[in-house]
N, C-alpha and C positions, 0 to 999 in steps of 0.2 A: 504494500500500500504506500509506498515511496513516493508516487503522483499525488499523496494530498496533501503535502507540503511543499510544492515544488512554488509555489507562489511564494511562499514565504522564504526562503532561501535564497544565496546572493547568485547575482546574474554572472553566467561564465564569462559571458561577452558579448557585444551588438553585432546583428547582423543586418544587414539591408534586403530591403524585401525589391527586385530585380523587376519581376512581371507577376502576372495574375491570371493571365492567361493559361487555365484549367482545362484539361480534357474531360473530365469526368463529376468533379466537385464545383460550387461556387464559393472560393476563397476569395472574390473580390467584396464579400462583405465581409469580413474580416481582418483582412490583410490590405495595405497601401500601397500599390508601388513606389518606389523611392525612400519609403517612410524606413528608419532601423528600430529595432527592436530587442529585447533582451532577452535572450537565450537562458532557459532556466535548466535545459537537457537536453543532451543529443544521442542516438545509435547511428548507425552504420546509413539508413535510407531518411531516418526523420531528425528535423527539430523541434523543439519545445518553446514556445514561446511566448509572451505575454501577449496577446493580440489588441484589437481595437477593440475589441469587449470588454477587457481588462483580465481575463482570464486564461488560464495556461489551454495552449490546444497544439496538436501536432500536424506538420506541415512539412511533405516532402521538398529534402534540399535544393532541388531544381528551382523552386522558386527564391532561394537569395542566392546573394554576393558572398 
């Protein structure tokens, strides 16, 4: 249960968010192009991040910098 503290915890690092341009999800309500963002966790295909919601949610790396 690690993901429910993951808002509370310090940010690894910013990343910028590139495009929004989704095949399959609509992450342009959530996500800004150009806008950065604080990285609360990463694995191997996703990040973790605090969105425009204010809340942690996972987003394939394709979409940053």
């Amino acid at each position: 249960m690690i993901h429910k503290n993951w808002l509370d915890k310090p940010t690894i690092r910013k990343v910028k968010c590139v495009h929004t341009n989704a095949a399959k999800y609509m992450v342009d309500r959530a996500l800004t192009a150009g806008q950065e963002y604080d990285l609360k966790n990463e694995t191997e295909e996703f990040y973790f991040i605090v969105d425009n919601t204010g809340k942690v949610g996972g987003y394939y790396k394709e979409y940053f910098a």
